[in-house]
C-alpha atoms as one frame of an Amber mdcrd trajectory, in Angstrom:
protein
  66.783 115.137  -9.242  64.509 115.698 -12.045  65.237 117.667 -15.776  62.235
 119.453 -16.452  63.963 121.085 -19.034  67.159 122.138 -20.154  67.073 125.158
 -17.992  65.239 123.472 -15.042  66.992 120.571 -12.616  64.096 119.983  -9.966
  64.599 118.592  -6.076  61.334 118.682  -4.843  59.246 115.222  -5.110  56.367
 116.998  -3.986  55.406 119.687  -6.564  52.596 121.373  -7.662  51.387 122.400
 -11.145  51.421 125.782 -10.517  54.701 126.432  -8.927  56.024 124.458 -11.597
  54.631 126.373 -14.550  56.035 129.443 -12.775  59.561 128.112 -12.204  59.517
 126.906 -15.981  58.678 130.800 -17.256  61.404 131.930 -15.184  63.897 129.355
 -16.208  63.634 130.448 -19.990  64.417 133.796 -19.540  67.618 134.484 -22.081
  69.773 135.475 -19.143  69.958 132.582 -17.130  72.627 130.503 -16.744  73.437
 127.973 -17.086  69.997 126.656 -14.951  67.356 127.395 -12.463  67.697 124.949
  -9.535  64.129 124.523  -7.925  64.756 122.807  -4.324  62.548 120.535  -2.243
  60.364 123.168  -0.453  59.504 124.819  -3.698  56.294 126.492  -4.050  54.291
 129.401  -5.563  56.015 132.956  -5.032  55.514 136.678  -6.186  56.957 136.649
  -9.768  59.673 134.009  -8.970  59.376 130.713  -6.890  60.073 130.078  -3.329
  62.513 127.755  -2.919  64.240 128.580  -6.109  68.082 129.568  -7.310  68.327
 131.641 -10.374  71.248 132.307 -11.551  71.309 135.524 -14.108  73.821 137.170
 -16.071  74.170 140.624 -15.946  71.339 141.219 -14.646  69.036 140.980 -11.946
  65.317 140.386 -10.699  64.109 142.250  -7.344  61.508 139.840  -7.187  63.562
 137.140  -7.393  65.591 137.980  -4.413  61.981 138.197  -2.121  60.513 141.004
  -0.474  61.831 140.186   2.886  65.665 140.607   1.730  68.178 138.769   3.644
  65.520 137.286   6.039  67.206 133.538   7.760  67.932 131.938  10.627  69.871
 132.104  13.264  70.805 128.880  15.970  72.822 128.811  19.130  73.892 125.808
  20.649  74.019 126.212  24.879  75.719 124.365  27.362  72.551 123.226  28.720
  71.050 119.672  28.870  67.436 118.606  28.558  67.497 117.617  32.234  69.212
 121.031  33.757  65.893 122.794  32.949  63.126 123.982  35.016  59.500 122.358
  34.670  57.575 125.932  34.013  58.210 126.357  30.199  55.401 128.864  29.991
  56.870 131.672  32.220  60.418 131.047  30.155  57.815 131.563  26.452  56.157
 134.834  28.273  59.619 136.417  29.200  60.527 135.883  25.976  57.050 137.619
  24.516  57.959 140.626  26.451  61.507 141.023  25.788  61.005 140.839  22.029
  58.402 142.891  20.490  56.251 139.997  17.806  54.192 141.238  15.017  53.631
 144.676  13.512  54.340 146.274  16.940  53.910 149.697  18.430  55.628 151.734
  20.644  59.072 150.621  20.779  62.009 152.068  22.070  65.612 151.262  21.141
  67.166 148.804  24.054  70.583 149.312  24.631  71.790 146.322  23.083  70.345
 147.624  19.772  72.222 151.036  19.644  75.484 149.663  18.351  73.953 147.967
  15.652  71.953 150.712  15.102  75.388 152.792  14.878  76.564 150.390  12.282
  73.690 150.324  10.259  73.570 153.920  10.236  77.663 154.093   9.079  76.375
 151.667   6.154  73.912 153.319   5.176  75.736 157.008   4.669  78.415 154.628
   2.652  75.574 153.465   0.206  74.669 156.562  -0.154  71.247 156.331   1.260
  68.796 157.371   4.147  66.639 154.043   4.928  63.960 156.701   6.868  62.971
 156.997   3.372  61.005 153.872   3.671  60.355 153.494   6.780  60.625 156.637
   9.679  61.661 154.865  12.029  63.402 151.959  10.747  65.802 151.437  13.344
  62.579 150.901  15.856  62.241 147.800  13.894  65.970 145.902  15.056  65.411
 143.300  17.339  62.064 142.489  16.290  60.377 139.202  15.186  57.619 139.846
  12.853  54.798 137.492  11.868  53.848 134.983   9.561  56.489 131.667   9.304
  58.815 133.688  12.002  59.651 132.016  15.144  61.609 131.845  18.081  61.918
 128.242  19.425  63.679 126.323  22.282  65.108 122.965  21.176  66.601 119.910
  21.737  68.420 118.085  19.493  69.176 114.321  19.382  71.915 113.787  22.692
  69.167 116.334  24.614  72.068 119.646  23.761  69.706 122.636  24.229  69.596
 124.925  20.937  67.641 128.211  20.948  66.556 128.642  17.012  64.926 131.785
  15.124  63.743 132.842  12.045  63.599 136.359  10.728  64.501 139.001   8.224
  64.559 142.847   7.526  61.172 143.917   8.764  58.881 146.416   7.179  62.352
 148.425   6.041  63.193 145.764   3.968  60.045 145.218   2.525  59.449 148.329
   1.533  63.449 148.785  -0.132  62.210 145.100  -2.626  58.751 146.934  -3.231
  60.709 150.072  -4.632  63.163 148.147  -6.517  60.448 145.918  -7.878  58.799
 148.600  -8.799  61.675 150.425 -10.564  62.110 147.311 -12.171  58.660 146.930
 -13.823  59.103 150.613 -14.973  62.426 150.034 -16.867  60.928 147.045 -18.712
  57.718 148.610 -19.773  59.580 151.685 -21.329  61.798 149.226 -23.241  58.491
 147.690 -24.071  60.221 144.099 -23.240  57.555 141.559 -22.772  57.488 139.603
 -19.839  55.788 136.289 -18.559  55.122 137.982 -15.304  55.434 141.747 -14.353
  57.059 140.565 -11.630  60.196 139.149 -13.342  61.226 142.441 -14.398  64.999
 142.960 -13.741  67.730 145.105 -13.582  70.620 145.462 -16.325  74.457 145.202
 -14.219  75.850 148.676 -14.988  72.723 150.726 -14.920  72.213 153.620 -12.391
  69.084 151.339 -11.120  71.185 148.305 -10.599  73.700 149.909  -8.702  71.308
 151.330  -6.214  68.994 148.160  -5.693  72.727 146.456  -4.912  73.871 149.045
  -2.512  70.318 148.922  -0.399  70.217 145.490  -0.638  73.101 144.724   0.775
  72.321 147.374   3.322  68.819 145.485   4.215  70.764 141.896   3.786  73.145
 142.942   7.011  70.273 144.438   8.859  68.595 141.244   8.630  71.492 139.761
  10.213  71.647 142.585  12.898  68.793 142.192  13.525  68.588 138.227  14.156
  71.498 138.480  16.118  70.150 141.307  18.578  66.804 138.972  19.264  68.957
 135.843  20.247  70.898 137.953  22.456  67.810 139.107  24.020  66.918 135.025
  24.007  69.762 133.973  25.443  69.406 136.602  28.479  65.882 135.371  29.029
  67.242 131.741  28.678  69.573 132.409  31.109  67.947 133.667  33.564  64.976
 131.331  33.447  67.197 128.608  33.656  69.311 129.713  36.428  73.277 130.508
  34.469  74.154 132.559  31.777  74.304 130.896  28.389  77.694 129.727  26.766
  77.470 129.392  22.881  79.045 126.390  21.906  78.613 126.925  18.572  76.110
 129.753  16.530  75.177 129.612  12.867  73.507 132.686  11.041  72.132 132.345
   7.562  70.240 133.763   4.825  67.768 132.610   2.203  66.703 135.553   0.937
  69.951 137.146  -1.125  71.846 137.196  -4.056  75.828 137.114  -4.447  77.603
 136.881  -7.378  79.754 133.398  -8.253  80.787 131.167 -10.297  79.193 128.501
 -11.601  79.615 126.600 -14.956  83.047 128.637 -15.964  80.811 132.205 -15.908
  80.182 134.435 -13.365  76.852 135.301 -12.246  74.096 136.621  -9.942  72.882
 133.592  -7.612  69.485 135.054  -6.315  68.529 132.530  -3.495  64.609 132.924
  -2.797  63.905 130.513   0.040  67.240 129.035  -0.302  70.365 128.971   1.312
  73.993 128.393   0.201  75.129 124.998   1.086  78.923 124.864  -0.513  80.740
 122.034   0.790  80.913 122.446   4.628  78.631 125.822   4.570  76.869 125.306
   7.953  73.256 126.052   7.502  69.790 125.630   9.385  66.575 124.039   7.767
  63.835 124.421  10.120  60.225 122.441   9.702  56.977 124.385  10.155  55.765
 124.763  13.638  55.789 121.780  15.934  58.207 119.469  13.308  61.993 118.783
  13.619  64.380 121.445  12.336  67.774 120.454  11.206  71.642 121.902  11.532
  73.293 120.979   8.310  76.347 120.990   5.840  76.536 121.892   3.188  77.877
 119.231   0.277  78.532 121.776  -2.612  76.334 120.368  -5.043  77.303 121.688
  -8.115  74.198 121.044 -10.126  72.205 122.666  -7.627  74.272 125.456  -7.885
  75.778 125.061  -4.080  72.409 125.593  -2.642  69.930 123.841   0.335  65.920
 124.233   1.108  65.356 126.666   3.792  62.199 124.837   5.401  59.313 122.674
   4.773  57.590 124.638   1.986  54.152 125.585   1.830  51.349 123.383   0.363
  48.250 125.315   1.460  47.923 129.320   1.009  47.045 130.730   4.240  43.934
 131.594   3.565  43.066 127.995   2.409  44.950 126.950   5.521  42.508 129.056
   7.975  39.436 127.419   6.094  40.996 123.450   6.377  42.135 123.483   9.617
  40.608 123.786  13.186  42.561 125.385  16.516  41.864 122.019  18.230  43.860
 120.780  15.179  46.560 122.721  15.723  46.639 121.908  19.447  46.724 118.440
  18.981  49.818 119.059  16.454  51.512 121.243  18.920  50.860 118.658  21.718
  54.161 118.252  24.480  55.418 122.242  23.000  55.058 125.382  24.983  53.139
 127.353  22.683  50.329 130.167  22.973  47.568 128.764  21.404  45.625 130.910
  19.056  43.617 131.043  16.371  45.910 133.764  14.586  47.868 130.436  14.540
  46.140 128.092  12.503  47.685 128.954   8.803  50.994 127.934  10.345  49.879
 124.254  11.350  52.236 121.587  10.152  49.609 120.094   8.022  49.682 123.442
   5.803  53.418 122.326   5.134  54.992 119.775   3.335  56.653 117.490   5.567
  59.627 118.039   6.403  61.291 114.819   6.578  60.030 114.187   3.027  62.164
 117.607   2.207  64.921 116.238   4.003  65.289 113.029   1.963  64.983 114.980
  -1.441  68.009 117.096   0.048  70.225 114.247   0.627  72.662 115.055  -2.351
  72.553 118.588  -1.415  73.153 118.732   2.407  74.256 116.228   5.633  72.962
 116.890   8.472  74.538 117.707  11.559  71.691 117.577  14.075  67.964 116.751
  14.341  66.080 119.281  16.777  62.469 119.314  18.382  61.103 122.243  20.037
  60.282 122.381  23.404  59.034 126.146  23.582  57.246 127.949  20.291  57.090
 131.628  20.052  55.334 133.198  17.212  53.883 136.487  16.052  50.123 137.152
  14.901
């Protein structure tokens, strides 16, 4: 761990200029406390750092919580072994294509699965006081989908050959566009306090404020349908899994976590806002889930409450090439060759989420070795991603 300054503890060994100017303008705003904890993914976000845990008082930053609010990860452990499985990985990849809709997606239909947690969404929604068709129409269209980007849905085996089915998503377009609002209300408030700002996008929110109070309520409406909605695609996983493998699934163990929240807690005898952008909460024995980037190991952890770091884990790899620099480095043969032995559909849409575009993810994992243990070490067996 590294003191950058007297507001800044650092975990990452691997960290660029850049994304540490911007974690050092956030860490000296006057109401954090009693430090920003940068982890080993860190790396250049909108306003705030991925792969960063501010902790505020009395306030709060939209932009520091991330535009996809509540998004995580979600693993279930199966009864299956490595050797029960069935050779043809690409028809069990395919089923899975078609049972979830991936990227923006068009003309879906609520499944039957969906409508209860539709239902409860709904009830939540009423008792924030809200309508989430405000954002987005038809919202509830959007549970049980994957997205695109760094989302995935994976097949896995971890180190005794225990199957795991693994994915990564958040609140879809509804939850975008409740951050974008907020951020947006945000920037207003500051400007006609004429506050100055390092970035426009570190405006906040004052606890006890009209604004505050509503940016709480629909985030925590768009942090459970994040949840919701992981949980309805691994049910819809598990029944492909199932079948293509011949017996229903039995979880033998399913953990379900964000990075993209804030909570309040206490830390250093106060308590305060923990905004977790890329992060996740790693308490002593929180379970939590660090994936790699696409083709690497992925990890089930525990948390080991490290109170410097503000009881907190990386939540991947972390980037080290934007996409666009990513698409103009590497080839599709290069991402082949990465993805070599893993069911995948190969495309170029693809080639921004190579490992190579990542830092590497057991380098993370040693820089997290005050912070988390881990449980189990998975590789994928079957990829599924969204353009």
């Amino acid at each position: 761990m590294e003191a950058i300054n007297s507001k800044l503890l650092n975990w990452a060994s691997i960290l660029d200029d850049k994304t540490r100017e911007q974690a050092v303008k956030t860490s000296q705003l006057p109401f954090i406390y009693p430090h920003l904890a940068l982890m080993p993914d860190a790396h250049l976000g909108k306003g705030a750092t991925v792969g960063s845990v501010i902790p505020t008082l009395n306030a709060i930053m939209p932009a520091a919580v991330g535009v996809d609010i509540g998004c995580g990860m979600i693993a279930v452990r199966t009864q299956y072994s490595l050797e029960d499985l069935p050779k043809d990985r690409k028809r069990l990849r395919e089923d899975i294509e078609r049972a979830i809709p991936l990227s923006a997606g068009h003309n879906r239909t609520v499944q039957a699965t969906a409508e209860p947690r539709i239902a409860e969404l709904k009830q939540l929604a009423a008792t924030a006081g809200f309508n989430p068709a405000q954002y987005v129409e038809k919202w509830d269209l959007q549970l049980g989908s994957l997205g695109s980007g760094n989302h995935f849905i994976e097949v896995c085996a971890d180190e005794a050959d225990a199957v795991w089915l693994f994915l990564h998503s958040g609140s879809r377009g509804v939850g975008n566009k409740i951050a974008q609002h907020h951020i947006g209300v945000a920037r207003h408030v500051v400007a006609k306090k004429q506050i100055h700002l390092p970035d426009p996008d570190l405006a906040y929110l004052e606890e006890g404020t009209p604004q505050f109070d509503r940016y709480m309520a629909e985030l925590h409406w768009a942090q459970h349908f994040a949840l919701l909605n992981r949980e309805e695609m691994m049910d819809r996983v598990s029944a492909q899994f199932g079948r293509w493998a011949g017996w229903p699934v039995q979880e033998l163990e399913r953990v379900n976590c964000h990075h993209n929240f804030t909570r309040q807690e206490v830390h250093y005898g106060k308590s305060v806002w923990v905004s977790r952008k890329g992060t996740i909460k790693a308490a002593h024995g929180d379970p939590g889930l660090i994936p790699g980037s696409m083709g690497t190991s992925s990890y089930v952890v525990e948390g080991l409450g490290n109170a410097a770091a503000l009881n907190s884990s990386p939540h991947g790899a972390g980037r080290e090439y934007s996409r666009n620099a990513a698409r103009k480095t590497f080839s599709l043969d290069e991402l082949k060759k990465a993805m070599r032995g893993i069911e995948f559909r190969a495309s170029e849409a693809f080639i921004d989420e190579i490992p190579a575009a990542y830092k590497p993810i057991d380098v993370v994992m040693q820089d997290a070795a005050d912070l988390v243990t881990v449980r189990h070490k998975l590789r994928q067996l079957v990829n599924v991603k969204g353009n």
